[in-house]
Structures are given as structure tokens and as C-alpha cells.
N, C-alpha and C positions, 0 to 999 in steps of 0.2 A: 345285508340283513336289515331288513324294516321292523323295528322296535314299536310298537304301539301302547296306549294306555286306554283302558275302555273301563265300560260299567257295564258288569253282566246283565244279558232281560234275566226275566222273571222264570224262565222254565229253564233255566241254564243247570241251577244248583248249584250256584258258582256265590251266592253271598249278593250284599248290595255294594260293599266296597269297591273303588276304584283297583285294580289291578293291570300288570303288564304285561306284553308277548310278542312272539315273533312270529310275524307272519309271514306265511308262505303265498307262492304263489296262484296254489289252490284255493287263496281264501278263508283255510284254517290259521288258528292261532294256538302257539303252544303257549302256554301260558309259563311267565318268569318268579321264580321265588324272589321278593323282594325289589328294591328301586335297581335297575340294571349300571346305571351310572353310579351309582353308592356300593351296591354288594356286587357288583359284576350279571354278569349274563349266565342263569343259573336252570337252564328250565327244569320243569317239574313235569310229571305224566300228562298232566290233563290239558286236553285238545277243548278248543268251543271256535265255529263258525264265524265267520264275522257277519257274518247276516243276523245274529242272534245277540249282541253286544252294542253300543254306543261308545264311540270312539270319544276321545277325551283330547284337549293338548297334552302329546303326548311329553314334555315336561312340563313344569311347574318351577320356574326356577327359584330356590329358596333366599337366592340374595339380588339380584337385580338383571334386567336387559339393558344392554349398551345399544346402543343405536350410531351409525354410519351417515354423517350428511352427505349431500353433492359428491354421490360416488360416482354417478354415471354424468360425462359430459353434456348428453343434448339432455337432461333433468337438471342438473347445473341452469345449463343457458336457458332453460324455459321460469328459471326462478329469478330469471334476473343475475346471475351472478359465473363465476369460471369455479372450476375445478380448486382447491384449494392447495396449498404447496404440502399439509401436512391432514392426513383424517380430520374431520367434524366430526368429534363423537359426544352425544348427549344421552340421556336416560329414560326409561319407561318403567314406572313401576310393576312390581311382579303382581299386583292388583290387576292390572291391563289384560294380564292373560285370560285368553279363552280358546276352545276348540274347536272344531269342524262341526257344521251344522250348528251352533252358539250362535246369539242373536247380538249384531252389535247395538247397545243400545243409544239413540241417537241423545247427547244432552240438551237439554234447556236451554242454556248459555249458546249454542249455537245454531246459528243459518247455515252452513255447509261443512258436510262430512265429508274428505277425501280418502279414497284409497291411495295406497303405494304397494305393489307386489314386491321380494324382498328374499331374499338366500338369506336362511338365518343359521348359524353354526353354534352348534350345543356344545358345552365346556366340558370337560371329560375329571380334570382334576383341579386340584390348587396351584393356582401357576402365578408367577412374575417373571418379569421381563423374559420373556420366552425369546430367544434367538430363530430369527426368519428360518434356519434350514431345519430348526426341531418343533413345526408345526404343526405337526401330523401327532408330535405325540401327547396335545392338549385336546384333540378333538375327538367326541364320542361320534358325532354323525351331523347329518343334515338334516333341517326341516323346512319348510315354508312358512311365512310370514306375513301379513295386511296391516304393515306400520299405521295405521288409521288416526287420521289430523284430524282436529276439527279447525281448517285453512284458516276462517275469520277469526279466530281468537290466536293464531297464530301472528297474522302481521297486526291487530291488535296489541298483543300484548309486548313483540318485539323479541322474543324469545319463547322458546318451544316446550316447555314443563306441560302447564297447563293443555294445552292444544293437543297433546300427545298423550296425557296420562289417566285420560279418564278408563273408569272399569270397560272392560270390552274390548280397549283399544290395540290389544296384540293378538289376535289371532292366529294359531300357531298349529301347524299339519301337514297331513293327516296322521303323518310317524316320522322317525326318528330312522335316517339312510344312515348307516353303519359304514356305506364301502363308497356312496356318492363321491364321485370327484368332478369339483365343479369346471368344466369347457368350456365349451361354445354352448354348451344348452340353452335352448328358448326360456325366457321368462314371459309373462302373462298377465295382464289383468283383465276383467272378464266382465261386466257391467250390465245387467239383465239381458245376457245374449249379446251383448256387443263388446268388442275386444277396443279396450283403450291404452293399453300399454303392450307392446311388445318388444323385445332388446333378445340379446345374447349377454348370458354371464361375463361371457370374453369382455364385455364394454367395460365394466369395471375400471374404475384407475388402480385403485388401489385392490389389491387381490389379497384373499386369506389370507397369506402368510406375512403380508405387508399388515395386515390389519390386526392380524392375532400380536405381533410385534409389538404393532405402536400403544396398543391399549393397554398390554399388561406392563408397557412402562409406564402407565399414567398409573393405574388401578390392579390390583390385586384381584384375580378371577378363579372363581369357585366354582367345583361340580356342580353342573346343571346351571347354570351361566347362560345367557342365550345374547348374542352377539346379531344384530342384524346387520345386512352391509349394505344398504343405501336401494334405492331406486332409479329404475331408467325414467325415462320421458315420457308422459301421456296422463301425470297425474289428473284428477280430476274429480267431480260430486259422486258419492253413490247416491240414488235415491231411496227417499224415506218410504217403507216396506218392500225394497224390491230386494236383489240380494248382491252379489260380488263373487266373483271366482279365482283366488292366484294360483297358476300355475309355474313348475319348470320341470321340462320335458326330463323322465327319466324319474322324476321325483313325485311325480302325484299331485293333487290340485287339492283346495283349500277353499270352502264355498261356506257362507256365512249370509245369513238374513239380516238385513236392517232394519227397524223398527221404525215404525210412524215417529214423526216428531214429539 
């Protein structure tokens, strides 16, 4: 089931508020009573197009993204460093978010904006220490992800807050995969027409149930929680007004404009 959150156009009758729904195959969306991770998956009668609506990140996480380092080995060795014996996990504030077609905007403070493409997993309820074999029953779905650095304030500053948290910086889409399970699927980054990162999910070291694990023994994870799990190899600049594409096969692609410096 692909969960979406959009903004109705103008001739829908549907209001200006942001709302939710499940799209089908057809391209319709039935529309959901309510946030679907807070009141559940509720729909109501009314149908609207998605040609007729603006997709939105379909969460909005109301306490924080966790973020995954050096998950993938040849991303690792391109940073300089190995796999690490336990998760690297740091934060993105929920400022960060934005949606599909959203402009990342490039800051001041910096010379180079990278992508990272990114499996991001949405939190379903309130969990701690979650044991590896009961993983499945913290996770509402799947979405995609563009962990967006700005690289030079990163080994500048020697730690990742800044470089990682300006607004814009988590773009998150295009919906919310209900029934994803993540394999061998292709990941993707996409760089005005040119592909700079490709991998398989499999490369992972550390895998969901490993990661859903180690976190909520650190930290206390809340519905609508978005978890990213790291990057393959190929990071790189996007450039200023061009745009960016992540994809993972099965899952939908995530395409965002960059702004002039």
C-alpha cells in the first residue's frame, strides 16, 4: 500500500490543507480520515487524481530523523575509513524535511552540496529496545531519502550537525510503501541525467532489523520517526540549479531541484 500526502489543486473541492491517501495503481488516490500512522488507515469515499494534487513528504516526522553512517562498505572506503564494528548514528532535524519536487536550497556557508540516496524507514509506534526478531512490528513502511551534506562544512567542522541540518536538507518520497521489503533492490542517485551512485540494498552491513535494534537501545523512537540507513558509494556535488534523482527499484524515485547558490 503506497500512503501519500499531497495538497489538493484548486478545482479538486478538496480544501487547501495538506491531506493523506492511498494510491492505487490507476493513479487515483482515495483519500485517508486523519494522520494514518496516528489514527490508522481509515479511508473515506472521496477519490482525487494524482495529476490533480501536489505530493508532499509524505511524513513529517514530529520528533526527530536518525541517520545511519558508513553503512555501505565501498561508501565507507571512499570516506576514508572501514565499516564500523557497531552503527554510526547521528541526527537531522525534522526542519530538514521536504518533499518531492521541493527545492533544496543551497546555503551561504557553503561551496559544495552532496547527495546521498538512502532507504529511509518510517516508525509505526513508540518503541525501546526493540528485539531483532520483532522488527516488523515498529515499522509503518518505506520511503526514500537525499541525506543532503553540505561536504565542506562537514570536514570543516569535524562533525556532522551543521553540514547535515540545514532546512531542505532531507528530502523524503514520493509515499510511504506499506508492504516494501527491502532485498537486492537497486538504489540510485541520479545527477542532471547522470547516474552517480548505484548499489543493491543487500550491500548494507547493517540491515533493518540490526539497525531498528541498536537505535532504540540508544534513544526512545516515536510514531512517524524516520530512520535513514546510510549510503552506497558515488557520493558527490549536485549542482547549483540543476536537480537530483534517488531512486530504489520497486519503490519510486524522489527528484528535487537545487537552487542557485
Amino acid at each position: 500500500m503506497r500512503i501519500v500526502r499531497f495538497t489538493p489543486g484548486p478545482d479538486t473541492g478538496l480544501g487547501n490543507d495538506p491531506l493523506f491517501g492511498v494510491l492505487d495503481d490507476d493513479g487515483l488516490i482515495n483519500i485517508i480520515t486523519g494522520d494514518p500512522i496516528y489514527s490508522g488507515i481509515q479511508k473515506s469515499a472521496a477519490i482525487v487524481s494524482l495529476s490533480k494534487v501536489r505530493l508532499l513528504a509524505p511524513v513529517i516526522p514530529r520528533s526527530k530523523v536518525v541517520c545511519i553512517g558508513k553503512n555501505y562498505a565501498d561508501h565507507a572506503a571512499e570516506m576514508g575509513g572501514v565499516v564500523p564494528d557497531e552503527p554510526i548514528i547521528f541526527l537531522k532535524p525534522n526542519t530538514s524535511v521536504i518533499g518531492p519536487g521541493d527545492t533544496i536550497v543551497w546555503p551561504e556557508m557553503s561551496e559544495r552540496v552532496d547527495h546521498e540516496a538512502e532507504l529511509a524507514i518510517v516508525i509505526s509506534r513508540i518503541c525501546k529496545d526493540v528485539p531483532v526478531e520483532r522488527f516488523h512490528d515498529v515499522i509503518f513502511g518505506y520511503t526514500i531519502a537525499n541525506d543532503v551534506t553540505a561536504r565542506d562544512l562537514q570536514k570543516k567542522d569535524g562533525q556532522w550537525t551543521r553540514a547535515k541540518g540545514f532546512d531542505t536538507f532531507c528530502p523524503l518520497g514520493p509515499w510511504i510503501d506499506t508492504d516494501f521489503i527491502p532485498g537486492t533492490q537497486k538504489i540510485t542517485a541520479t545527477v542532471d541525467g547522470q547516474i552517480k551512485q548505484s548499489a543493491k540494498l543487500s550491500d548494507m552491513m547493517f540491515k533493518t532489523p540490526e539497525i531498528i535494534n541498536f537505535v532504540s537501545r540508544v534513544m526512545t523512537l516515536l510514531p512517524g520517526d524516520v530512520i535513514l540507513t546510510g549510503t552506497p558509494a558515488g557520493i558527490g556535488p549536485m549542482n547549483a540549479g540543476g536537480s537530483a534523482t534517488m531512486a530504489i527499484e520497486g519503490l519510486g524515485e524522489l527528484t528535487n531541484k537545487v537552487s542557485q547558490k
